[in-house]
C-alpha positions as CSV (number, residue, x, y, z in Angstrom):
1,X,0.0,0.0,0.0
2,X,2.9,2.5,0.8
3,X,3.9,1.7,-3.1
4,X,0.9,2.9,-4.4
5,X,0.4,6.0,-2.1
6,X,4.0,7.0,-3.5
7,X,3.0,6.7,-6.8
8,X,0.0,8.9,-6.3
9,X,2.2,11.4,-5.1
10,X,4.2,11.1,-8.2
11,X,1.3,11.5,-10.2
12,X,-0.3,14.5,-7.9
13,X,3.4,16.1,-8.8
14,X,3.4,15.0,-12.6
15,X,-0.4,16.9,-12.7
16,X,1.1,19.8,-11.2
17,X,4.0,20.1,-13.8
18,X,1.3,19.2,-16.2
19,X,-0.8,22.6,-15.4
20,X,2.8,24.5,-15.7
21,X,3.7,23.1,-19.1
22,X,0.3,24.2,-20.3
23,X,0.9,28.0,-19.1
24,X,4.3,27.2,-20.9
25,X,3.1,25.9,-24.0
26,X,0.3,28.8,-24.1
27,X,3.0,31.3,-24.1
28,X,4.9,29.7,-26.4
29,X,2.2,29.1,-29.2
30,X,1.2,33.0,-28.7
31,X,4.6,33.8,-29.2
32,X,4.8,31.9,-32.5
33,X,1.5,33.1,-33.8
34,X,2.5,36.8,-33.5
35,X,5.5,36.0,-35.7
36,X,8.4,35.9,-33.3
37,X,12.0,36.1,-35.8
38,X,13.5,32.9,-33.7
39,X,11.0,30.9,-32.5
40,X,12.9,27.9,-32.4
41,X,13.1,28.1,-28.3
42,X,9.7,28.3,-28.6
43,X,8.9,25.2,-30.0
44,X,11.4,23.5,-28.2
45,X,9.5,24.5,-24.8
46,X,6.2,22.9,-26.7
47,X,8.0,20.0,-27.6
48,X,9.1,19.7,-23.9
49,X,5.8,20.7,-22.4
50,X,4.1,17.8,-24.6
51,X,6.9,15.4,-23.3
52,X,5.5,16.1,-19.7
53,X,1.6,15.9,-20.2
54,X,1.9,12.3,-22.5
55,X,4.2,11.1,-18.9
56,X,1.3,12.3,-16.8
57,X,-1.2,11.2,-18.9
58,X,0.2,7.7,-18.9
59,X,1.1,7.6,-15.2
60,X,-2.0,8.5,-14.3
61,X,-3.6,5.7,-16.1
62,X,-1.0,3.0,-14.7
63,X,-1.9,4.4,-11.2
64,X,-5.8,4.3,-11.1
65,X,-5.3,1.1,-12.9
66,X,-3.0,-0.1,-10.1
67,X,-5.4,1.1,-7.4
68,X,-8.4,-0.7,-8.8
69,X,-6.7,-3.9,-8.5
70,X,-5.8,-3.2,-4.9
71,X,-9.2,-2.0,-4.2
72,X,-10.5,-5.2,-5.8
């Protein structure tokens, strides 16, 4: 049970850094659309940003899969 209240944690933390990226990537895409000269930082950061949501995303699954079996 400890395992799986750690990996909830993980997961409450991954959510977190999933709301950031999504401020991120917002700035990012308004940057580009107003026609930035460089914006290769830019997409870099979405890049990133969409790096961290697929992660959450997928942990989040494994874990309420995980606690379903235990509840089970």
């Amino acid at each position: 049970m400890n395992d799986l209240k750690t990996q909830v944690r993980v997961t409450i933390a991954l959510g977190v850094l999933s709301l950031l990226a999504g401020l991120i990537t917002h700035l990012a895409l308004t940057d580009i659309y107003h026609g930035e000269a460089d914006v290769t930082l830019e997409w870099s950061m979405v890049r990133i940003c969409a790096l961290v949501l697929l992660v959450f995303i997928g942990m989040a699954l494994f874990t309420l899969r995980r606690a379903l079996r235990e509840l089970a």
